[in-house]
N, C-alpha and C positions, 0 to 999 in steps of 0.2 A: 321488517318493512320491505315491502316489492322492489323492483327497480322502478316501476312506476310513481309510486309513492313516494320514495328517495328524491326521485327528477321534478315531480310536484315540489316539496318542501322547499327544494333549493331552488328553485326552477328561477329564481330572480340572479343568483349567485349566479347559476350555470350557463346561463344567457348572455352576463358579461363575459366568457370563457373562451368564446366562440375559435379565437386561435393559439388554444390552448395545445403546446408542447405536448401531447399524452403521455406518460408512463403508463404503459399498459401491466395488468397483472397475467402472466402465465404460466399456468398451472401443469405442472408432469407430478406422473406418481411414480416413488420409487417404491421397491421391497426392500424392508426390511427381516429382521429375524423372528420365525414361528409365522411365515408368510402373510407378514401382516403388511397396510401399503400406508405412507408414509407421502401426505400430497407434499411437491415443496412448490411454492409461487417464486418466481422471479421478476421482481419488477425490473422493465425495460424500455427506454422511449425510442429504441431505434437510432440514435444518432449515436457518434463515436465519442471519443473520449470527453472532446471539446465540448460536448452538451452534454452534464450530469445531470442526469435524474430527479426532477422536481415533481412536485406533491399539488398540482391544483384540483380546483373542483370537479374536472370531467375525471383526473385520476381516483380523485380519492371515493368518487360515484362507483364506478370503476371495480377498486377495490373494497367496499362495502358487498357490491353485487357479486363478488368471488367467493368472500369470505360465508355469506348469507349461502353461497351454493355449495358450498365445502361443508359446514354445519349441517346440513341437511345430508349430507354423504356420511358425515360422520356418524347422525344417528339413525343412518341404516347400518353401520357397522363397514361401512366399505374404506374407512382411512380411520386410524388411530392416533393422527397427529398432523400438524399442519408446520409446515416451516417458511419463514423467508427468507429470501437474499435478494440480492441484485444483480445490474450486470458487471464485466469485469472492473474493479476499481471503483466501484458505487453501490451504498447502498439506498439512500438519497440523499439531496442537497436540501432537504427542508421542502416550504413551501415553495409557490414560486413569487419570488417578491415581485415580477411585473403585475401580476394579478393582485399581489396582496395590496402593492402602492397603487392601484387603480380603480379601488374602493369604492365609491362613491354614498356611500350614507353609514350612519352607526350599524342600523340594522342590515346591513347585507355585510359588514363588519361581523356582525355577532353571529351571522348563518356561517360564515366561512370558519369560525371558532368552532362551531356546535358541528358542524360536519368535519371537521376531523376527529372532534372526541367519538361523534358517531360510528364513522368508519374504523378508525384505528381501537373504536374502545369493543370491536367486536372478536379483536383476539384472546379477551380475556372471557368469551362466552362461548367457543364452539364446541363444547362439550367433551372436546379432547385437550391434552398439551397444545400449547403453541409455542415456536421457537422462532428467535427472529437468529440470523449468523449473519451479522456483520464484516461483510466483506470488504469493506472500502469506505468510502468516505460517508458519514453519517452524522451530520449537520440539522439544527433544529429540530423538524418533522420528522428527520429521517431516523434520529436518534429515537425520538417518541417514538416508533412503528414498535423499536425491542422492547422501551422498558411498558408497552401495553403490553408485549408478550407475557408469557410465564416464564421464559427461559431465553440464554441468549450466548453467542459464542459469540468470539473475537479473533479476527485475521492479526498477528502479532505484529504483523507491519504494514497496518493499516494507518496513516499518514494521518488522518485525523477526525476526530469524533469530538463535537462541542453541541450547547447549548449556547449561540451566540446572541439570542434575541435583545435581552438590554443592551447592548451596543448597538442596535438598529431602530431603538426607541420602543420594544415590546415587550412580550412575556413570553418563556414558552407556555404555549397554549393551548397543547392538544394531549394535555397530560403529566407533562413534564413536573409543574412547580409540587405536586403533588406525590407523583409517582414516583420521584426520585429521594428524596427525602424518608420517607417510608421506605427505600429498597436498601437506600446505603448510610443513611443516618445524614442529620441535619450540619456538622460544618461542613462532611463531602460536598454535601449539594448546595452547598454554601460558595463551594470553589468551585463547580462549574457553572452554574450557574448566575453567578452576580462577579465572583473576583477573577475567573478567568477571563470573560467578554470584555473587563474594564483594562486588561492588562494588552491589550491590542488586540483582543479575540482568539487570547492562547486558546489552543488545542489540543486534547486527547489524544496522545498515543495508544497505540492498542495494549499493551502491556498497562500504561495507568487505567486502561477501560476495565480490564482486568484485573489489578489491586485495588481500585477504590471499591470493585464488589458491580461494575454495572455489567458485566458479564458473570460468567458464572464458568464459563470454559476458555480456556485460549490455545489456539495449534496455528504453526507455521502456515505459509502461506502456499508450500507446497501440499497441494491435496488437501487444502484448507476443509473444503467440501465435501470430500468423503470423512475426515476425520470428527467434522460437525456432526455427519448423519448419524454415525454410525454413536455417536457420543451422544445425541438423541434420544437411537436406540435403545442405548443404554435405561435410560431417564423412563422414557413411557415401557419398561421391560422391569423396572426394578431394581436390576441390577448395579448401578449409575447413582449414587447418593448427592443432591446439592445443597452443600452448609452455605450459609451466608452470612459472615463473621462479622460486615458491617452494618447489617439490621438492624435500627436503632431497638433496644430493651428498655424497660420499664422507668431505670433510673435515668437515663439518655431523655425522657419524653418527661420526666417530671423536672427536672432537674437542666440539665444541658441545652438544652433545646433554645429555650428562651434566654440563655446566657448567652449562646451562639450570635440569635438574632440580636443582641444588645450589642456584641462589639462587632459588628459587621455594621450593625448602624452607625454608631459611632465613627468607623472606617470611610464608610459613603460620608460622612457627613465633612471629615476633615478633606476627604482627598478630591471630591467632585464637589463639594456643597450640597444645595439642597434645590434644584431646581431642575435637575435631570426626572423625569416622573418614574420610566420602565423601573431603574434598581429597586428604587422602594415600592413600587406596586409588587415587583418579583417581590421584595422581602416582607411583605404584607403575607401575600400567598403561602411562601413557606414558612410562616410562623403558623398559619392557620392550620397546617395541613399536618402539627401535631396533633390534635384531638377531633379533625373532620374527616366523616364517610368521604368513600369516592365520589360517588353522587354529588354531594355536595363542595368538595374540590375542581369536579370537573364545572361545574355553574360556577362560581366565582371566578375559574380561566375565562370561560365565554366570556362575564359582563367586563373583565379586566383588560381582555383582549378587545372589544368591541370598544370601548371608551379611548383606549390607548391607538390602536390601527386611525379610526377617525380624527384622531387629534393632530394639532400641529407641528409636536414632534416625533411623531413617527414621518408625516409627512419631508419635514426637514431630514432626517436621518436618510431616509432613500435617495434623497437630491444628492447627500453628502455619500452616501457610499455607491453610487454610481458614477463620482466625481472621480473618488479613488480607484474604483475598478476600472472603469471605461475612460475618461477621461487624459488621467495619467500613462496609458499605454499609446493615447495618441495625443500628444501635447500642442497645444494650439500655435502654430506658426512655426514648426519645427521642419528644416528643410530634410532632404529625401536623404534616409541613412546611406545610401549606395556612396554620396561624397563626401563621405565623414574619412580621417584620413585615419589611417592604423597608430596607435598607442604600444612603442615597445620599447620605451625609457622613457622614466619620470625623472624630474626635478623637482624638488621640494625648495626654495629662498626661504630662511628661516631652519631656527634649528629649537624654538620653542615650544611649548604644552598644543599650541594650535597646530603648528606647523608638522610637529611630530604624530599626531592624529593625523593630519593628512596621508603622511608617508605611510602611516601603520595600516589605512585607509586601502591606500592605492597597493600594497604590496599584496594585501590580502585578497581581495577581488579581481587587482590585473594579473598579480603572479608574473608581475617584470621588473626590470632592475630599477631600484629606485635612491637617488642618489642627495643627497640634504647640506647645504651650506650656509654660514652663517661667519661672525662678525673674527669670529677666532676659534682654533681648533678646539678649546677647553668646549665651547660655545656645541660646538658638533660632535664632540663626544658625549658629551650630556644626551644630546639629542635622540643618537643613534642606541647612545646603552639603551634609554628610556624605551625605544621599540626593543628592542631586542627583549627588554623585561617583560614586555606587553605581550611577546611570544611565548614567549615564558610560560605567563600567566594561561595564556589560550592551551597551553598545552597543558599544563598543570587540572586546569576543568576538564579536560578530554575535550574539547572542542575543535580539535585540530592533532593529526598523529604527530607521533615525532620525526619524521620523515617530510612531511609537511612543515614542519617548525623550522628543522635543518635549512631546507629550501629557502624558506622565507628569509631566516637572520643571514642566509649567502647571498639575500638581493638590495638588503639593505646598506649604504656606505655613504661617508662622508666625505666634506673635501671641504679646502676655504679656496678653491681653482677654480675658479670660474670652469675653466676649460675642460674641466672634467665633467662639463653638461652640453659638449659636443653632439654627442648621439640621443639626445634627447627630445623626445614629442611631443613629450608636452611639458611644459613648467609652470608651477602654481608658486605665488609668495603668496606668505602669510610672516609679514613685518609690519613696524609700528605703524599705525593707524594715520600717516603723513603724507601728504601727495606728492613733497618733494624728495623723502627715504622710497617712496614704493615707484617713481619717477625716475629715480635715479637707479636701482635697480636691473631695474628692465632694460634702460639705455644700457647698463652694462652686461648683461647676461647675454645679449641680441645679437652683439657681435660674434657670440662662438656657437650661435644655433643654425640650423639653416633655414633658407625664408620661409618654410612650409610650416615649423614649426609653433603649436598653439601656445601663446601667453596666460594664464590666466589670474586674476585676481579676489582676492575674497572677501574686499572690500564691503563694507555695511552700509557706507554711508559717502566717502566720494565718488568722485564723476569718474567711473572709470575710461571715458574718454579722452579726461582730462590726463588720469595717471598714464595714458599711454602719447602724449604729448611730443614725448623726446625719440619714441620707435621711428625706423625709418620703412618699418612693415605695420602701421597702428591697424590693419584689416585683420592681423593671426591675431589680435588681443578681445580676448572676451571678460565678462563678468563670472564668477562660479562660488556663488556666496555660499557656505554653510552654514548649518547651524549647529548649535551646542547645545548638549554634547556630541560632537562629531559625528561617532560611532552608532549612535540612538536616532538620532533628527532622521526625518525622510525626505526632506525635502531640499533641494539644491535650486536658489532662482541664478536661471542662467541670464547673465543680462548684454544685450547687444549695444554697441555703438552704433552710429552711422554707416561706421566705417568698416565694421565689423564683415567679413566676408560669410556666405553660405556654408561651405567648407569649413570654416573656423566654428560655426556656429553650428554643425552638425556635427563636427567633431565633439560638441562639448556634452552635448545632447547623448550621443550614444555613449561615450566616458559615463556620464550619468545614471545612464541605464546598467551600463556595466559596473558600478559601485553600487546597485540597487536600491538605488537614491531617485526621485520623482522629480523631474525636473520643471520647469514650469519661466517661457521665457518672457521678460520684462526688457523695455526700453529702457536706454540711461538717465533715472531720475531719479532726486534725493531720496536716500530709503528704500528704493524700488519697492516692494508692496509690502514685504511684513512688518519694515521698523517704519514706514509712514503709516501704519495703521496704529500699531504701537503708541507710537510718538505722538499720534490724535488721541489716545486715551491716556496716555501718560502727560501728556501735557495740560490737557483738563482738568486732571486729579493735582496736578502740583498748581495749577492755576487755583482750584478751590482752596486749598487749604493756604498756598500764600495771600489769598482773599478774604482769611478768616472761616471757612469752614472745617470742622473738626475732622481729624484721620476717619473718625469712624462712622462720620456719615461718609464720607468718599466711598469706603468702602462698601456701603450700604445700598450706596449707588447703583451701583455696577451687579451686583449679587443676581439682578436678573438676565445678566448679560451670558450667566452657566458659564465664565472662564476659570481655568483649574487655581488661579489665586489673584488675590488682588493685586490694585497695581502697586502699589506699595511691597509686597511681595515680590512683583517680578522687580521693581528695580532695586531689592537687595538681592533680589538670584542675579541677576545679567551683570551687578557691580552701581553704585551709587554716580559714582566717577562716569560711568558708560554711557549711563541715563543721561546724566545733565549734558556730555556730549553732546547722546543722541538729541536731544530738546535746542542745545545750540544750535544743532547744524538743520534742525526742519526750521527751526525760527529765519537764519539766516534764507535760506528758503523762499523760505513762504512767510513771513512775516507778519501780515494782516490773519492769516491764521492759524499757524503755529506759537506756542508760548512757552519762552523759554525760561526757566526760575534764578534766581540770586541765591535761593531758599535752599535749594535741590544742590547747589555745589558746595555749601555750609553743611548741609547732612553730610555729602560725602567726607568733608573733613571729620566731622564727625566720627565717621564708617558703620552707621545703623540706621535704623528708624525702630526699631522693635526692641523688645525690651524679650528677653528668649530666658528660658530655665535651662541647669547644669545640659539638657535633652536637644536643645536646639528648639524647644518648643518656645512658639512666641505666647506672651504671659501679658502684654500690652505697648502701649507707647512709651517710648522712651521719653523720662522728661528732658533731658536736654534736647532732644529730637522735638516736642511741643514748645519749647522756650526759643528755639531758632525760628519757627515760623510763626510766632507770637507774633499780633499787632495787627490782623485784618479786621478790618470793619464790614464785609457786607458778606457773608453768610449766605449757603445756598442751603436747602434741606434738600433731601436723599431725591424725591422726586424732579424736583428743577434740573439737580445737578443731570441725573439718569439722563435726560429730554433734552439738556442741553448737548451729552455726550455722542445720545442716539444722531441729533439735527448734524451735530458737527461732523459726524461719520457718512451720513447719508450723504451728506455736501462733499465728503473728502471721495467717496468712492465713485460718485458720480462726477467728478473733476476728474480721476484718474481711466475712467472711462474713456471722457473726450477726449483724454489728450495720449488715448491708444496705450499708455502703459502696458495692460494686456489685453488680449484681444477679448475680451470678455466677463461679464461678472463672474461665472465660473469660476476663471483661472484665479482671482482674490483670494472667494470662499477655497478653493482647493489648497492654496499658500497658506493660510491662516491654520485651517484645521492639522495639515503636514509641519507647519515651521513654528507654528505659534501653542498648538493645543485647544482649540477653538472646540468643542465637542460636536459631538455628531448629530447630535440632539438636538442642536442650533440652527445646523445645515450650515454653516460659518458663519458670512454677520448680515450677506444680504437677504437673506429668506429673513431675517428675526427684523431687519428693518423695514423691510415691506410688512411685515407681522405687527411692528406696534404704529403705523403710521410715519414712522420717520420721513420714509421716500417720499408719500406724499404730501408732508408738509414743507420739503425742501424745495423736492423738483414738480409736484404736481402728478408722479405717474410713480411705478412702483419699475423695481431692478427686472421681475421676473414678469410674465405674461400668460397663464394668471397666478399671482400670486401665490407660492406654498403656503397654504393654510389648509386646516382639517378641516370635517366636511359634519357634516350635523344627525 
């Protein structure tokens, strides 16, 4: 196809393009041995590190019309081989998602599918070898460009190579669900494809790029480039043999293949449920791509991709991972880091399981002295061994050298002296859950600080204004809620008082950043946004079943809401005991619409609701857990219940709106997805509520302007 013709077929694609990024392809030839010439392309968009190299339409035109001109060179005999790379630290970053999220119909959906199988699927026609040498980072598309090649090297310290598309609502679609499974055998591609992107979009190192078989060569990264060519050389010379050991064979294709895709199904089914669409479209595709031509693997990506890009959760997932990238690095009302004041001693109040994460937390990432007190020395030696083990352990995985570990366990110490938190910057408690122990506290610690020094608390659920009552400085005290497990959560809501000062509030903000935690600031109000969102769906569900309807329509309910378990699930994870707290304290609240259970503090006595096997696995209701909320009379069924779940949140998030909680629906959906597990797919909760009507049958108008929804 001409480049005319190319520009014709897409010409609707390419028109939406217009300020499109280019990565251009350019071509040099090198010699090789028995003076033969060897073209290599380098893709490059011109910009420096900050802009990696993305794959849109005018590129990948671009690169079709390179490729179409190199084929034609090759069978006049003037290049014997085709290579690619990129430029330094890139080989691409995929497509480019601003293009790909601005869609606007199926079918120009399904032309951006068909033009990259097009372009990329002409390395496996130019009538010589083709090599792709992955230089750098090689994400989605960019991954696709090798495994079309025939052959492919790997930079060994190359940072990262994935197929991430199900975690962004898609498929890989330019080759990938097909190609890969055929290169390296079906549960490989099982693990990048579906269980790496769900594990937070883990990544290929170049070394795993190279044992799972999706390279074929790997050389250091000095002279990466000549070691590639000349290994090449080898390859189109002869001399250069490539076995590929995990190929799937005969018995692999009759036999494993489909036992593969059964317990990965299985896997999606327990641990996301069944309302995510990408994984199982992905696992649709690589079950087929045992016994289907390419041809016809490559047509089932396009109509896969075309259905999926146009829908509403792909739409949701770009809202949501724009949130994460962009959002999170500039947090909405976060004062100017220039006044955040230096952190070079911590205090830890508390010498228990939470408290101790803090300290293991802050020693790790500040790499300053960090010092932990509590009720009695026995109390603080517990504390301090328990980090000190935790070092242990990090060194013990090679996570950390031993010279590093040294370091750490000389920064950690205890004390029941107040006064040994003199030189200290910051202090965080993490004590019992009481406003007059966390009250009392702080009035005593305050005296041996100096005034510049930041308070903070990790409270869930009171006023931290309140707890800081008895300070005679209450502007150094902020909010600095984690979540659990400490170490895993991404998200910190930093929450201000009135009184809270710029400088105390900027301090907490870069701490935040510097624990590589996302921080996201809220006003002082009960729950501040993830256990009042929480507490809205957890209260619903304890209100049905203390109302007579059964655990497993509750659960039923909710199933289209794609949360990683029900509620009854989180509150035997978060603790039974916690739950009915947290349900006390939004009732107390907010009364007219929070609901707090009788029911819910008799489970806890209890200590279940599940009825679990030797495994941990839950096997059903517990009857004495159905015998305590015995006795309701008016029954909701799964739909009522859902609609009344949805109305009650659309009215909770638009109440926390007005009364500026955060400065935006955004910052919710970003809290949720970071603190709570809300999936990507969703976009958090306000895209799914503008999506099934909620918004407009509470308030009349929708969260977003215009509504994330797919396109037809």
């Amino acid at each position: 196809m001409t480049d005319v013709a190319t520009q014709t077929r897409f010409a609707e694609l390419i028109a939406a393009s217009e300020d499109e990024v280019v990565t251009h392809s350019y071509v040099r030839d090198l010699p090789i041995s028995g003076g033969r010439t060897l073209a290599l392309v380098t893709l490059d968009n011109g910009r420096d590190h900050t802009r990696p190299t993305t794959l849109g339409p005018v590129t990948l035109v671009e690169f079709a019309v390179t490729l179409d001109t190199l084929k034609e060179r090759a069978s006049r005999g003037e290049i014997v081989g085709v290579a690619i790379t990129g430029k330094p630290f890139f080989l691409a970053a995929g497509a480019d998602l601003s293009k790909v999220g601005s869609i606007s119909s199926r079918a120009i959906g399904k032309q951006m599918a068909q033009l990259g199988h097009y372009a990329l699927g002409k390395l496996s026609d130019l009538g010589v070898p083709s090599f792709v040498f992955i230089n750098g980072l090689a994400l989605g598309g960019g991954l696709e460009i090798g495994l079309n090649a025939d052959y492919r090297t790997v930079d060994r310290n190359t940072p990262g190579v994935a197929l991430p598309e199900v975690f962004l609502g898609i498929i890989p679609g330019w080759g990938g669900t097909w190609l890969l499974p055929n290169l390296i055998g079906i549960e490989n591609a099982l693990k990048v494809v579906i269980e790496n992107p769900l594990k937070n979009n883990r990544m290929l190192t170049g070394q795993e790029v190279f044992d799972l078989g999706i390279a074929d060569a790997i050389f250091d990264s000095v002279s990466f480039l000549e070691h590639s060519i000349a290994w090449a050389d080898g390859v189109i010379a002869g001399t250069t043999t490539v076995k590929r050991a995990n190929a799937p064979g005969k018995i692999e294709r009759a036999i494993k293949w489909d036992i593969a895709i059964g317990v990965a199904t299985k896997m999606l089914e327990s641990r996301i449920g069944t309302v995510a669409q990408s994984p199982y479209t992905a696992l649709g595709l690589l079950k087929a791509a045992k016994n289907t031509d390419r041809e016809t693997g490559f047509a089932a990506e396009d109509d896969a991709l075309a259905d999926l890009i146009s829908g509403d959760q792909f739409k949701a997932s770009i809202y949501a991972f724009n949130l994460v990238q962009k959002r999170t690095k500039h947090p909405a009302g976060a004062p100017d880091k220039s006044i955040a004041r230096p952190v070079t001693k911590v205090g830890v109040i508390g010498a228990g399981l939470m408290a101790s994460q803090f300290a293991l937390l802050f020693v790790r990432r500040l790499k300053v002295p960090v010092v932990i007190t509590d009720l009695d020395q026995a109390r603080v030696d517990k504390g301090v061994s328990y980090i000190h083990e935790e070092i242990d352990a990090l060194l013990t995985k090679k996570r950390i050298s031993p010279d590093e570990a040294n370091r750490l366990t000389a920064l950690v110490t205890g004390t029941t002296d107040k006064a040994d938190f003199a030189a200290c910057d910051w202090v965080i408690e993490a004590v019992y859950e009481e406003l007059g122990v966390k009250q009392d506290v702080f009035a005593d610690v305050e005296q041996y600080l100096s005034d510049t020094a930041v308070l903070a608390t990790n409270t869930s659920s009171l006023s931290v204004e309140q707890i800081g009552a008895k300070l005679k400085h209450p502007e150094r005290l902020v909010g600095f809620h984690f979540f659990n497990p400490v170490a895993v959560m991404p998200l910190v809501e930093v929450v201000k008082t009135p009184q809270t000062d710029d400088a105390t509030l900027s301090t907490a903000m870069v701490t935040a950043a510097k624990l590589f935690k996302n921080a996201v600031i809220t006003t002082d109000t009960p729950g501040f946004v993830v256990n009042r969102i929480l507490a809205k769906v957890l209260g619903e569900a304890m209100h049905a079943v203390d109302t007579g309807t059964a655990f497993e329509v509750v659960e039923e309910s909710t199933k289209p809401f794609g949360l990683p378990m029900t509620p009854f699930e989180l509150l035997e994870l978060v603790g039974l005991t916690v739950g009915a707290h947290v349900l006390d304290t939004h009732h107390a609240a907010f009364p007219e619409r929070f609901f707090q259970s009788a029911n819910l503090h008799k489970l806890a006595e209890l200590g279940h609701i599940f009825e679990r096997d030797s495994k941990g696995k839950v096997t059903g209701i517990d009857k004495k857990a159905r015998a305590i909320v015995a006795g309701g009379t008016t029954p909701m069924t799964a739909d009522e219940l859902r609609t009344r779940i949805e109305d009650g949140l659309a009215d909770e998030v638009h109440r926390m709106l007005d009364e500026a909680v955060v400065e935006a629906a955004e910052d919710i959906d970003l809290s949720l997805i970071l603190g709570a597990g809300y999936p990507f797919q969703m976009g958090g909760v306000t895209p799914y509520l503008d999506r099934v009507g909620a918004s407009e049958r509470v308030f009349n108008d929708t969260f977003h302007h215009p509504a994330l929804r797919g396109v037809s």
